[in-house]
C-alpha positions in Angstrom: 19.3 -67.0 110.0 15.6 -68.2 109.5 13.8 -66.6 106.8 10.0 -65.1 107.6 8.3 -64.2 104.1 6.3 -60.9 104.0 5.4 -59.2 101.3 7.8 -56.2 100.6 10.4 -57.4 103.2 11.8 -61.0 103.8 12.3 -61.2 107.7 15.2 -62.9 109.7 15.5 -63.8 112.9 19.3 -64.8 114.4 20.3 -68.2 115.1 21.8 -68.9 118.1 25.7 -68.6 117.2 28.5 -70.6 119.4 31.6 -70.0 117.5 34.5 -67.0 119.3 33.9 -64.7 116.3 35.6 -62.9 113.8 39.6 -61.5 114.3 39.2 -57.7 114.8 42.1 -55.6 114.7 41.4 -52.5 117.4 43.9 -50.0 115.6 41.6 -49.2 113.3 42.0 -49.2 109.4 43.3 -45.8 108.0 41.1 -44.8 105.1 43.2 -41.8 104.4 47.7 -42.4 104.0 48.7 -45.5 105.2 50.0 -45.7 108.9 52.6 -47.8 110.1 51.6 -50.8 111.7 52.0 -50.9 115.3 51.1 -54.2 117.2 48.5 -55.7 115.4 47.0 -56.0 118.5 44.0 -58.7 117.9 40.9 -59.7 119.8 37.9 -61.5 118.9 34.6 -59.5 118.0 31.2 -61.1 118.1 28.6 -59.4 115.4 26.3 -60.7 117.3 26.8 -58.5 120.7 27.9 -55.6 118.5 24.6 -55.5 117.0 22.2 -56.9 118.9 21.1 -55.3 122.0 17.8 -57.9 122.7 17.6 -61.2 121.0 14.3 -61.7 121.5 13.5 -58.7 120.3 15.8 -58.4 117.1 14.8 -59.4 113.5 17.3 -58.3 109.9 14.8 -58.0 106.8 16.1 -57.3 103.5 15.7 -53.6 102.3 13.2 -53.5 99.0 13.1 -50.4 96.7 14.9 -47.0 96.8 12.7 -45.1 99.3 15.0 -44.3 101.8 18.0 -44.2 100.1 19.2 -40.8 101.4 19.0 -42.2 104.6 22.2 -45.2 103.6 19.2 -47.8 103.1 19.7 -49.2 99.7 18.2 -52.2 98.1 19.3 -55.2 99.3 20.7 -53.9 102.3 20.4 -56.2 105.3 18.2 -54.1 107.9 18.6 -55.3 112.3 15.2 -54.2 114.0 14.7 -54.5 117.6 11.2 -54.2 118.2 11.3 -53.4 122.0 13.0 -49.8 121.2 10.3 -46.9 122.0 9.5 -45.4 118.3 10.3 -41.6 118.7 10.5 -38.9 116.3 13.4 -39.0 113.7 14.0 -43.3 114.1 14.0 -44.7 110.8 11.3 -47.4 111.7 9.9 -50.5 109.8 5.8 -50.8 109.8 3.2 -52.4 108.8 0.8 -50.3 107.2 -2.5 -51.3 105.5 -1.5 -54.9 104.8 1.8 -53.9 103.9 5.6 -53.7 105.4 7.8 -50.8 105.0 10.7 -49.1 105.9 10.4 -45.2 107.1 11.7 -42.5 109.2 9.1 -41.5 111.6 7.9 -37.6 111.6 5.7 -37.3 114.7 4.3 -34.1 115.8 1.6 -34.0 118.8 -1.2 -36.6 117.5 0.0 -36.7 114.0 2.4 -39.2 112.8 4.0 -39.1 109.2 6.2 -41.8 107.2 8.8 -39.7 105.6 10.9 -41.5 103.0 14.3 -40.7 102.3 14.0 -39.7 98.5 12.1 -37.2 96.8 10.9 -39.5 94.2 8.3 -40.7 96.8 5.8 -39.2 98.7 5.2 -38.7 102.3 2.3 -40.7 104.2 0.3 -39.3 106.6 -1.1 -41.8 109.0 -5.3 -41.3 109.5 -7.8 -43.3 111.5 -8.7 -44.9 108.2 -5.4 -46.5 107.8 -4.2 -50.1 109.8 -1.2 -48.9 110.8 1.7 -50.6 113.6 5.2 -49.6 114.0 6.7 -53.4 114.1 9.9 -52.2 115.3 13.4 -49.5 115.3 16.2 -49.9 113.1 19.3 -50.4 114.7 21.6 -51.2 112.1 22.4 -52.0 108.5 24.6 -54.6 107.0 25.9 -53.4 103.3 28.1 -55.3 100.9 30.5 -53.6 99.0 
């Protein structure tokens, strides 16, 4: 990945990958009792076509802060954002907001639009005239480690 610093969030775009991919296993992994095995029937998955709909379009940042940690977006976390999406009400969304990138969950009722975060330790922003304000694109995805 090539890195693109920003203030709050560190952006990525993806390098163009010609390797087959990783093994994935299509039975599944039981996360409850343990099933027999059957085949072990193999094929190879590309993260790359899981993930991303439109390369030109996709970026990953880096998540920064605990704002929207009820919605699964912890800090760290690896975020994919495919700014041709349509933002819509409800679409966690990352934007750039007075000279400043975040991460949000859009709240948008007639004209007014909101930036809700996902904890109750922060506050919600309602978006004026006054503020310079873009949605820069729809989360898609997010890569955790464990």
């Amino acid at each position: 990945m090539i890195p693109h610093q920003s203030n709050n969030l560190a952006f990525f775009t993806p390098e163009e990958s010609n390797g087959l991919g990783a093994l994935f296993f299509e039975t599944g992994i039981s996360a409850g009792f343990p099933s027999p095995a059957e085949d072990f029937k193999q094929q190879r998955l590309s993260l790359d076509k899981e993930l991303i709909k439109n390369k030109e379009a996709t970026f990953f940042a880096r998540v920064s802060g605990q704002s929207m940690i009820g919605a699964g977006l912890d800090d760290n976390d690896l975020l994919v954002i495919d700014r041709s999406l349509e933002p819509s009400n409800n679409k966690i969304a990352v934007c750039f907001l007075d000279g400043e990138f975040t991460v949000k969950r859009l709240k948008v009722d007639k004209d007014e639009v909101w930036l809700q975060p996902e904890n109750p330790n922060y506050p919600i922003i309602k978006i004026t005239s006054e503020n310079n304000f873009i949605i820069w694109g729809i989360v898609t995805n997010v890569i955790k480690k464990v």
